[in-house]
N, C-alpha and C positions, 0 to 999 in steps of 0.2 A: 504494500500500500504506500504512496506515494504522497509524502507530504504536501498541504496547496500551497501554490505560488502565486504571490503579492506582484502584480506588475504597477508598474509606475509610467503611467503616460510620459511626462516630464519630471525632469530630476531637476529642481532649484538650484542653482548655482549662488551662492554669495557673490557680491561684486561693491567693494566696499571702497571705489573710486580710486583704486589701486592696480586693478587690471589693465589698465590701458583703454584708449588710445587719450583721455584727457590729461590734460596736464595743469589739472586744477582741483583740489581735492573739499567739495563741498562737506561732505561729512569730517571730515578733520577740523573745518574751522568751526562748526554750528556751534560746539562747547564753547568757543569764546565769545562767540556772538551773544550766546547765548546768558552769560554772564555779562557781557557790555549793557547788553538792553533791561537785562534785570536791575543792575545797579543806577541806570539812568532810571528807571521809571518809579526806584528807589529814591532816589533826589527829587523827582517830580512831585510826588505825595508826600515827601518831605515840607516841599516848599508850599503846597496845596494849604498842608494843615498851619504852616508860621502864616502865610495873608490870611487865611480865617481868624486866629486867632492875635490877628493886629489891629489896631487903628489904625483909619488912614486921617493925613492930613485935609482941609476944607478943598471940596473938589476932589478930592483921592479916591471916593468909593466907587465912581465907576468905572476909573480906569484898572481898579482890583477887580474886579468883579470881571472886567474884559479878559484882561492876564487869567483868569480862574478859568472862564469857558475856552479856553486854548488849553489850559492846561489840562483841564480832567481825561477830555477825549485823551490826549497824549499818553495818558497814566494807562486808559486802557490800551492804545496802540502798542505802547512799549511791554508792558504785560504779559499780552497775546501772544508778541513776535518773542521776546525769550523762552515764552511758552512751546512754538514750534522750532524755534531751534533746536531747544533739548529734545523735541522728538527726531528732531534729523540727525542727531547726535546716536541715535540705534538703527536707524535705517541700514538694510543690507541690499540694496536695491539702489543703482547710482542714479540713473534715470531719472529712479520717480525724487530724491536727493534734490536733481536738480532744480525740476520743477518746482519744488518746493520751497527752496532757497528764494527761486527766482521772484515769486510773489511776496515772500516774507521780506525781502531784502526791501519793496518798494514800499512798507510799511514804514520799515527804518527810516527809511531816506528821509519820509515824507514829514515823522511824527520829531524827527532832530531841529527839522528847521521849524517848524512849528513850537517847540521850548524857546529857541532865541527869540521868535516873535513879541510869546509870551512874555520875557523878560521887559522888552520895549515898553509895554504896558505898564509892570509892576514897578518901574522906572520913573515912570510919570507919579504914578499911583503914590508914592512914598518921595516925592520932590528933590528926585534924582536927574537933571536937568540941568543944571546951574553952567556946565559946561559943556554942552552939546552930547551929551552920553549916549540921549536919544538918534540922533544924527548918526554915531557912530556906529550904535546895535543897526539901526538899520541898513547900512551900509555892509554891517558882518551877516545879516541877514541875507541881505543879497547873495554875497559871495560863497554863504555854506546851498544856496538855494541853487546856484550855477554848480558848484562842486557836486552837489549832491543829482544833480538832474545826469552830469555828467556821467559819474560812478552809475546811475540808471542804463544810461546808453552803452557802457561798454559791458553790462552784465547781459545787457540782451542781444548783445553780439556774442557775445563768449557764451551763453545761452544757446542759442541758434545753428552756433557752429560747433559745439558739442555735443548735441544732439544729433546731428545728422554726421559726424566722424570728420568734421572739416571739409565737409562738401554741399556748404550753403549756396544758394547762387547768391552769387555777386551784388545783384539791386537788392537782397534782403537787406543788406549792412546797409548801402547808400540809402535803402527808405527808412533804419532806425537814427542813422546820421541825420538827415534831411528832415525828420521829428525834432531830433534835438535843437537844431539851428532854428526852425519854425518856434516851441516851445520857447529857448532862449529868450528871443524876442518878445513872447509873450510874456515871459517873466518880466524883463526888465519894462514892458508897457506897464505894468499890473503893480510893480513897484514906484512907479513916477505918477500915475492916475493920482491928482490931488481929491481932496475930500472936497466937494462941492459946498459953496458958502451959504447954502439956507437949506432948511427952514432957519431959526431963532436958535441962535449958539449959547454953550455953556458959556462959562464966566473965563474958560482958556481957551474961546473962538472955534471950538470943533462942535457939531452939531449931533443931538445926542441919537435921535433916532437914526442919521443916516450910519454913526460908529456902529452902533446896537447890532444896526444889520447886518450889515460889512461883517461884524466876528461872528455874529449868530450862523450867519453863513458858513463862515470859514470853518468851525465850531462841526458841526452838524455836517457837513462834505467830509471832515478828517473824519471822524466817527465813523459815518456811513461806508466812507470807501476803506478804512481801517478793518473794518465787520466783514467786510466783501473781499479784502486780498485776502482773511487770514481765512474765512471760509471757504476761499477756490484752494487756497494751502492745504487745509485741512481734507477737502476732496480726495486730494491727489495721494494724502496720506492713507487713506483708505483702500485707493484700486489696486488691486492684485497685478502682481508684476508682469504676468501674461498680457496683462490688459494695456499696457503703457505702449502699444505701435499704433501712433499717430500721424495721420498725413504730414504731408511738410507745410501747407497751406495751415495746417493749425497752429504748428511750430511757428511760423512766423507770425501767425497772430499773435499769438500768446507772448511772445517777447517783444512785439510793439506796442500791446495792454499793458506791457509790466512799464514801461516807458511811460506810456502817455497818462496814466490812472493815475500815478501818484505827483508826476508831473501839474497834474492838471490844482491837486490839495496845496501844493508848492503855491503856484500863482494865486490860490485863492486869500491863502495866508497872508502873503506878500500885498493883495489887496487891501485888507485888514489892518496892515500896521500903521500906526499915528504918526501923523506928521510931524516935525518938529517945526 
């Protein structure tokens, strides 16, 4: 009598961004990632609960309260995304690794420049001004807003061409290039748009319903699009590794979404911050 034999359709292989052909090791870095974003989002609700529990000076509570609704959303962005890095930190599956990476990374991006926004506000808020302070954050706001848009475009090239074994075509990279230049511009329009002078200004010349909106907005875009990368992240953490052969037409989508979505919270921020 003859023992039954167990067949195995397919045999899983581990692939722990070590086999080859990339030369970038997603799972290697999520542990630190993963610790960056914790300890940032650690200082967020740090700073969350010192403005609650501060006075502000006359005219100071609304510019706290602005710096607050930047901030909370952030708390949960940063949150989330150290959240799924520790899970791409056990990922044995490179692929899905990356995809994963790829949308969590546009949280980061988006939810950094959004704290320095925040700052501008809390600036105001505690009559931090005296010497152009405001001026200046917004200016390093800019700059983390280009750097950060940037670090965007070159993960979804290196996204793109990873995925297919460095055999993209060619106009995929020029149409995430050709994003970013477009985007760019928009940023720097979206940082220079002044606050229009009516209706009836506070007693520092900005007008309150049109600030309100401006962050409410920006407020409520980070949140929502923050809920939706780490959602599509969390997706992907789910599909069985069989399941990860996607056209290339997706491929390219998916790495101009990772571009343009959080690109788009960048400019909204940048809208938002107070004029000096």
């Amino acid at each position: 009598m003859s023992l039954p034999q167990v067949i195995l359709s397919a045999k899983f292989h581990p692939n722990v961004c070590t086999n080859g052909p990339l030369d970038w090791n997603p799972i290697g870095s999520a542990g630190a990632f993963s610790a960056f974003c914790g300890i940032l989002a650690g200082f967020v609700f740090s700073g969350v609960v010192m403005v609650i529990g501060q006075q502000n000076p006359m005219g100071g509570d609304g510019h706290a309260s602005r710096g607050l609704r930047l901030l909370m959303p952030s708390f949960f962005g940063l949150a989330v995304t150290s959240y799924l890095y520790s899970v791409v930190t056990g990922e044995l599956v490179c692929r899905r690794a990356l995809v994963e990476q790829l949308f969590v990374g546009g949280v980061l991006a988006a939810n950094a420049v959004v704290v320095i926004a925040a700052l501008a506000w809390l600036f105001l808020a505690y009559g931090r001004n005296s010497d152009g302070e405001v001026r200046f954050l917004r200016g390093l706001v800019l700059v983390s807003a280009i750097f950060a848009m940037f670090m965007l475009a070159t993960s979804s090239v290196g996204f793109h061409n990873a995925w297919t074994d460095r055999k993209a075509a060619g106009w995929a990279d020029w149409m995430v290039w050709g994003s970013f230049v477009a985007l760019l511009g928009g940023t720097v329009v979206s940082w220079r748009k002044p606050v229009p002078p009516v209706p009836a200004a506070n007693i520092l010349g900005w007008p309150y319903d049109i600030l309100n909106k401006r962050v409410n907005f920006s407020a409520w875009l980070n949140l929502l699009t923050s809920a939706g990368l780490a959602g599509f992240s969390g997706y992907f953490v789910g599909t069985p590794y069989d399941k990860l052969n996607y056209p290339r037409w997706e491929i390219y989508a998916m790495s101009e979404g990772a571009l343009i979505v959080p690109a788009v919270v960048i400019m909204g921020v940048l809208w938002a911050l107070p004029r000096e």
